[in-house]
NULOFI-348867 format. One record per residue: residue number from 1; residue in one letter; x, y, z of N, C-alpha, C in turn. Coordinates in Angstrom, 1 decimal, decimal comma, padded with zeros to 4 digits. Example, Ala and Ser with C-alpha at 12.3 -4.5 7.8 and 13.67 -1.06 7.14 Angstrom:
<nr 1	rest A	n_px 013,2	n_py -005,7	n_pz 007,8	ca_px 012,3	ca_py -004,5	ca_pz 007,8	c_px 013,2	c_py -003,3	c_pz 007,8> .
<nr 2	rest S	n_px 012,8	n_py -002,2	n_pz 007,1	ca_px 013,7	ca_py -001,1	ca_pz 007,1	c_px 012,9	c_py 000,0	c_pz 007,9> .
END
This chain:
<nr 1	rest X	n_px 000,8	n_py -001,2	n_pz 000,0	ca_px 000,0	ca_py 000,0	ca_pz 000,0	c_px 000,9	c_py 001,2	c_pz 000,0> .
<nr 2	rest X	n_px 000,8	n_py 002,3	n_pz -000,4	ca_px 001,6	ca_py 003,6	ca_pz -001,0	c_px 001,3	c_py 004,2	c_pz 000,4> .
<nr 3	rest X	n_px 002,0	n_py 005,1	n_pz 000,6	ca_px 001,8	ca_py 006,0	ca_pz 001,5	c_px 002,3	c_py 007,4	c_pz 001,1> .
<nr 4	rest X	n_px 001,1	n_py 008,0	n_pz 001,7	ca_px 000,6	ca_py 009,0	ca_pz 001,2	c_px 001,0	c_py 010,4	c_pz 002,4> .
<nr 5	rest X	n_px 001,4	n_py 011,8	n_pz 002,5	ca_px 001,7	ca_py 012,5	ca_pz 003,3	c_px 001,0	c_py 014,0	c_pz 003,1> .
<nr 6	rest X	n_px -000,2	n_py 014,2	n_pz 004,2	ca_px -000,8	ca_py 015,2	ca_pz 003,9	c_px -000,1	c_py 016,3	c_pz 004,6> .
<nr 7	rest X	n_px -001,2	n_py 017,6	n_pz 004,6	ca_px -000,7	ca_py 018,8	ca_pz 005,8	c_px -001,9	c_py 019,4	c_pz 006,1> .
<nr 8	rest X	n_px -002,0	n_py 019,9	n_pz 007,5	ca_px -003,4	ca_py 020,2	ca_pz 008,1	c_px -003,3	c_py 021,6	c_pz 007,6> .
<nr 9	rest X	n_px -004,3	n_py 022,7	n_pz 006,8	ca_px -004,5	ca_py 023,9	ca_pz 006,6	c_px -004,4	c_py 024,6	c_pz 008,0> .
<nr 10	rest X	n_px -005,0	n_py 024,0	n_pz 009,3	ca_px -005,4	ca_py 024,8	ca_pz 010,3	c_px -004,3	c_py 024,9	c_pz 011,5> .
<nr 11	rest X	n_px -003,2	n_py 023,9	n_pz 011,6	ca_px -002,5	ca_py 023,8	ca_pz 012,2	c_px -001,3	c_py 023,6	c_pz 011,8> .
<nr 12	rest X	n_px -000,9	n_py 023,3	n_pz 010,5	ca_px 000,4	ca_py 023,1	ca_pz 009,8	c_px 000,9	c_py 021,4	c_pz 010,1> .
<nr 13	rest X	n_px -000,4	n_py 021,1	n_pz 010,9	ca_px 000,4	ca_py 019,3	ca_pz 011,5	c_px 000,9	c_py 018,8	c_pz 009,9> .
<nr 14	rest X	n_px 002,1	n_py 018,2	n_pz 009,9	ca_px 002,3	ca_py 017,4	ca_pz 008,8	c_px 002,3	c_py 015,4	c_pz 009,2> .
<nr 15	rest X	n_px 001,7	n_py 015,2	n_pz 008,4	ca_px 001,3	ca_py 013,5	ca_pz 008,4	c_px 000,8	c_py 012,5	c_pz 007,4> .
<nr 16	rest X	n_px 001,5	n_py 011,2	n_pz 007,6	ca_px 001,4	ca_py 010,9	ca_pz 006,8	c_px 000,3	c_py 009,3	c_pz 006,6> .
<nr 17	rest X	n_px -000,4	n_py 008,6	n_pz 006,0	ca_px -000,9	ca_py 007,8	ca_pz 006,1	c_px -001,0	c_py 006,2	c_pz 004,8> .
<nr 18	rest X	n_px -001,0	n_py 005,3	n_pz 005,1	ca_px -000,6	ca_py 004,0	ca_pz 004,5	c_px -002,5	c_py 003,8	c_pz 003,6> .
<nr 19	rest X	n_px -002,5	n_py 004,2	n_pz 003,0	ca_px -003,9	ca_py 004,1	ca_pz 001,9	c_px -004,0	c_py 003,0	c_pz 000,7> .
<nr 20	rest X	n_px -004,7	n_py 002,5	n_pz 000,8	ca_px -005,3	ca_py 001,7	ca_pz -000,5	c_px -005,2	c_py 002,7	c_pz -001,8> .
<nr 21	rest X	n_px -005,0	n_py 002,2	n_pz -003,0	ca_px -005,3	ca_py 003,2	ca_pz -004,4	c_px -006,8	c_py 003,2	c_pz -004,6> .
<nr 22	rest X	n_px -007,8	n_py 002,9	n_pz -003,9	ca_px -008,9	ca_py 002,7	ca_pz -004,3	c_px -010,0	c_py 003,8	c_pz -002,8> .
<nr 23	rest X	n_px -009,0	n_py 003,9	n_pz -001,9	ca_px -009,5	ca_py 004,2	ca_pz -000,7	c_px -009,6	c_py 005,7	c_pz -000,8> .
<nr 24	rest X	n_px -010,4	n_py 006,7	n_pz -000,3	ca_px -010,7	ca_py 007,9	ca_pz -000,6	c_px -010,1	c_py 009,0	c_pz 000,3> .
<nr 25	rest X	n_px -009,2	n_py 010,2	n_pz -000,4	ca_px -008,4	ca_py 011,0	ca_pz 000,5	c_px -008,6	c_py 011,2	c_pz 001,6> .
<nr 26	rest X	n_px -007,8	n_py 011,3	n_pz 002,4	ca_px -008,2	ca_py 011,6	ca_pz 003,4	c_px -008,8	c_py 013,8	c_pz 003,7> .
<nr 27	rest X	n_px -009,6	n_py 013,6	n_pz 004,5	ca_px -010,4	ca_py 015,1	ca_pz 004,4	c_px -010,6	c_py 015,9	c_pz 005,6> .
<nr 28	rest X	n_px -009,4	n_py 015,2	n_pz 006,8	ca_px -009,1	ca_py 015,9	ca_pz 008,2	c_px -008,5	c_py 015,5	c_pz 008,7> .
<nr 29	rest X	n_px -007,6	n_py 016,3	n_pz 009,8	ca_px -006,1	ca_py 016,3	ca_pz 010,4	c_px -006,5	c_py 015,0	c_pz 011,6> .
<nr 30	rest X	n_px -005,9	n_py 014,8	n_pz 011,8	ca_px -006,0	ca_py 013,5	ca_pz 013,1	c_px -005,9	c_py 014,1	c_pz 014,5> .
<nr 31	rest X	n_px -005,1	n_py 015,2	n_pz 014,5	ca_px -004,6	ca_py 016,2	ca_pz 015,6	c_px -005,7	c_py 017,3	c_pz 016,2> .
<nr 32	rest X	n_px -006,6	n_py 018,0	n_pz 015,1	ca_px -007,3	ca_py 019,2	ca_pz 015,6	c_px -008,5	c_py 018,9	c_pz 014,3> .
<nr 33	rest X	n_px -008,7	n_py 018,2	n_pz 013,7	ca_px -009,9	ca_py 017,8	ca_pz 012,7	c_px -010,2	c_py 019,0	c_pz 011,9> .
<nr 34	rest X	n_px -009,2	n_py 020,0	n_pz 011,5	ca_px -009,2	ca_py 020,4	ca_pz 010,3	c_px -009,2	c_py 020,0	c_pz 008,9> .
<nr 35	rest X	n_px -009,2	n_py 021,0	n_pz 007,7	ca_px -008,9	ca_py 020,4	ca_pz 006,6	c_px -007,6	c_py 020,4	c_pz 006,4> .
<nr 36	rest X	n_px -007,6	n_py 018,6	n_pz 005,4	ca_px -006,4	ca_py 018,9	ca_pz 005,3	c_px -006,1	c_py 018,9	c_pz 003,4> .
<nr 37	rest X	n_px -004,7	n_py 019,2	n_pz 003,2	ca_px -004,1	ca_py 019,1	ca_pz 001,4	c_px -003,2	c_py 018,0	c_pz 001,7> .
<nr 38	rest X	n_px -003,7	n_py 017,0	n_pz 000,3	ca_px -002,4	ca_py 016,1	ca_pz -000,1	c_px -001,1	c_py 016,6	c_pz -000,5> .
<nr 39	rest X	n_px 000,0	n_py 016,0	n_pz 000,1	ca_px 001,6	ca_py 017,0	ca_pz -000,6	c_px 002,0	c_py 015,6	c_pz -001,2> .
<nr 40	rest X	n_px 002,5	n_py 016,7	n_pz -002,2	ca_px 003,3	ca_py 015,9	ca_pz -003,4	c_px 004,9	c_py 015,8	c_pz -003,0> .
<nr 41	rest X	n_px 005,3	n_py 014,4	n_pz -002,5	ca_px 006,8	ca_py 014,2	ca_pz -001,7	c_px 007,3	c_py 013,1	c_pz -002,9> .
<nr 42	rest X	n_px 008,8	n_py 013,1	n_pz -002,5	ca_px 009,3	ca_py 012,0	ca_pz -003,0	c_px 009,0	c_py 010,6	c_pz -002,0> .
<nr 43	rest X	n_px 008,8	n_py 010,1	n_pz -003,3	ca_px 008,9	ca_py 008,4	ca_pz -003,3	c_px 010,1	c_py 007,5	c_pz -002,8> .
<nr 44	rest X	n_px 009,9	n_py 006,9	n_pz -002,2	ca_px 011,1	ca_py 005,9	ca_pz -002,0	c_px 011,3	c_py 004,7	c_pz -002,2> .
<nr 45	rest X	n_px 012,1	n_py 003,8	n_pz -002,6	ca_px 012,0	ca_py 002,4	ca_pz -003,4	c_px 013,2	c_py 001,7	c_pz -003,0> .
<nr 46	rest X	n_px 013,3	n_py 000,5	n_pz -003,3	ca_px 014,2	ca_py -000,1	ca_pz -002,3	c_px 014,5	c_py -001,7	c_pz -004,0> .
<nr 47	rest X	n_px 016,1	n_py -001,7	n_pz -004,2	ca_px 015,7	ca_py -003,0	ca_pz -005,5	c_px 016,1	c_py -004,2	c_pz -004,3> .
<nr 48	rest X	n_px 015,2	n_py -005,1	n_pz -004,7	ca_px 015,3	ca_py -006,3	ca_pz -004,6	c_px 015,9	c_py -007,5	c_pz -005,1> .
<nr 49	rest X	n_px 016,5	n_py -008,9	n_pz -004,6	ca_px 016,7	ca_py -010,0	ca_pz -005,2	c_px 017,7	c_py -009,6	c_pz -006,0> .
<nr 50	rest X	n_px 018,6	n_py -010,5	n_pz -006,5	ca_px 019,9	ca_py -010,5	ca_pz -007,4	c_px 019,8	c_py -009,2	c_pz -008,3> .
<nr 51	rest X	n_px 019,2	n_py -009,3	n_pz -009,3	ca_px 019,3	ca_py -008,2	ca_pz -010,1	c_px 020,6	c_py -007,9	c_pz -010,7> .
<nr 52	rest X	n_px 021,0	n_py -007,0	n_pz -011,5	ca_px 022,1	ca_py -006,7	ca_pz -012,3	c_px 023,3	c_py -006,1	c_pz -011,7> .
<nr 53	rest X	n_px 022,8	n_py -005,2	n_pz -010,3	ca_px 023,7	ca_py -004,9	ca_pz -009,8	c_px 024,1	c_py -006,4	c_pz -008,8> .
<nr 54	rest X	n_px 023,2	n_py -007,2	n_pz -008,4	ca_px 024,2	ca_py -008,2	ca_pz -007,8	c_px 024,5	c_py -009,3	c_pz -008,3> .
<nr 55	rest X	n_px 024,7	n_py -009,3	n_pz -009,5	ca_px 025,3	ca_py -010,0	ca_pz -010,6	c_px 026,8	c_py -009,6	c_pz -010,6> .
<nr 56	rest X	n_px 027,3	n_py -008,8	n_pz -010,4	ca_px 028,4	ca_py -008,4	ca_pz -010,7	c_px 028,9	c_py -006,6	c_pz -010,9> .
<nr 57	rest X	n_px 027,8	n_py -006,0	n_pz -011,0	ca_px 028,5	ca_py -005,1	ca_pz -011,4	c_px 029,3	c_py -004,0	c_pz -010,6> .
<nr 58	rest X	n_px 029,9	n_py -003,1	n_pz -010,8	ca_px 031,2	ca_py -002,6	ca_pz -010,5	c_px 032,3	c_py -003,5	c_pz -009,9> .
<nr 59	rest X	n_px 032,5	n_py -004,7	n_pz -010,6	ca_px 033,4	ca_py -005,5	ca_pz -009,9	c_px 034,4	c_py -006,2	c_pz -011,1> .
<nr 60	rest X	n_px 035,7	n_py -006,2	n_pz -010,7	ca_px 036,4	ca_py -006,6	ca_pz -012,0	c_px 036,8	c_py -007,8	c_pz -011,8> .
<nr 61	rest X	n_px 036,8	n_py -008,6	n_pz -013,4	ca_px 036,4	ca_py -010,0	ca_pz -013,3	c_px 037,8	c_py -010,3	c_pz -014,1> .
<nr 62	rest X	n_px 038,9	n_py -010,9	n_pz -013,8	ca_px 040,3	ca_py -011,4	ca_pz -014,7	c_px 039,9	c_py -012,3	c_pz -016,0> .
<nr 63	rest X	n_px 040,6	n_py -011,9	n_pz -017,1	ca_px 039,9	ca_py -012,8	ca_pz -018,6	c_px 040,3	c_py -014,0	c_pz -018,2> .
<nr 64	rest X	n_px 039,4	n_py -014,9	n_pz -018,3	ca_px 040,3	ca_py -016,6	ca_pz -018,8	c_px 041,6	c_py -016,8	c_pz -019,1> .
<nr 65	rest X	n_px 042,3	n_py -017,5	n_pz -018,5	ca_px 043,7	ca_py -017,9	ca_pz -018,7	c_px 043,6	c_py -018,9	c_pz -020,3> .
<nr 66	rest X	n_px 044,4	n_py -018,3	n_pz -021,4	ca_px 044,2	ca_py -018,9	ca_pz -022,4	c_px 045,5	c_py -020,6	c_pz -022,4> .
<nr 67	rest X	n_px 044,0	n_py -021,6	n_pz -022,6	ca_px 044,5	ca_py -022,9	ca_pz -022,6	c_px 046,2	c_py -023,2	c_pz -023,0> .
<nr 68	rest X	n_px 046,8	n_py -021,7	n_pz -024,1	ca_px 048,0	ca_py -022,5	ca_pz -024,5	c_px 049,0	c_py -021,8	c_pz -024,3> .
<nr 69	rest X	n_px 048,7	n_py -020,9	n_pz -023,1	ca_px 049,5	ca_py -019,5	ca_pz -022,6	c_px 049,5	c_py -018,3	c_pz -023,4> .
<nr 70	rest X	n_px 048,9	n_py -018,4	n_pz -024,2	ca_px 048,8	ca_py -016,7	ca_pz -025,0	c_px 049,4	c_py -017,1	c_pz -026,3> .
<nr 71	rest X	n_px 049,2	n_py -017,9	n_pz -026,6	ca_px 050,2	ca_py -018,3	ca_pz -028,1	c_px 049,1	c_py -018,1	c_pz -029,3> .
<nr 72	rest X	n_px 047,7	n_py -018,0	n_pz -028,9	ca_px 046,8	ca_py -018,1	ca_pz -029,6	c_px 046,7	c_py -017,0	c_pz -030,7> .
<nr 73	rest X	n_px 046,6	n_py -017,0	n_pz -032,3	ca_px 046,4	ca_py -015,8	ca_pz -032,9	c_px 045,1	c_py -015,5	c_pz -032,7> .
<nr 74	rest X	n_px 045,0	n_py -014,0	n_pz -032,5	ca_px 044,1	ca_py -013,4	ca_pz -032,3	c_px 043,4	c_py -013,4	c_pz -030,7> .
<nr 75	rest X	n_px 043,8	n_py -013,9	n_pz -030,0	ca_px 043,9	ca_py -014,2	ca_pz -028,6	c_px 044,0	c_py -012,8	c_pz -028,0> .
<nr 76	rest X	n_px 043,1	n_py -012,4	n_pz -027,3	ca_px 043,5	ca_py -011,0	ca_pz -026,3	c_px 044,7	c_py -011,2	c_pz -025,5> .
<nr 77	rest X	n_px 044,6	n_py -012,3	n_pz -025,0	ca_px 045,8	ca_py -012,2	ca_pz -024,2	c_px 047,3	c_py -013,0	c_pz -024,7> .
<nr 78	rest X	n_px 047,2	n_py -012,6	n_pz -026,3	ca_px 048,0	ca_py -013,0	ca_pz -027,4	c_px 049,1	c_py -011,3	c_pz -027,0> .
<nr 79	rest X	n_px 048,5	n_py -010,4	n_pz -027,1	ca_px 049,4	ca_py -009,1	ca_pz -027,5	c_px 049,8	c_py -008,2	c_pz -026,5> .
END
């Protein structure tokens, strides 16, 4: 569920609340039962599970040791 962070017109209380996308704004402060305005905040997100960054990246990986010591033509680790 998204969470959502209003502000009371009548008191400045700032707060925030855990709402359904289907559930209807909220339309008074919890503190003094004014009106309140939805504020537009950043979002926060969190990645999960392996993913690309924990696959490896920023991490340096040594090329394969070529089978015949580098004698290979065309072999990177020919030159």
């Amino acid at each position: 569920m998204p969470l959502y962070e209003y502000q009371c017109k009548s008191c400045n209380n700032t707060f925030e609340l855990r709402q359904k996308f289907s559930d209807a704004p909220a339309s008074e402060c919890p503190a003094c039962g004014g009106p309140v305005e939805k504020l537009i905040s950043q979002s926060g997100f969190s990645l999960k599970g392996g993913g690309w960054y924990g696959d490896g990246y920023g991490t340096t990986k040594a090329a394969p040791a070529c089978p015949s010591g580098g004698s290979c033509a065309g072999c990177p680790s020919a030159s």
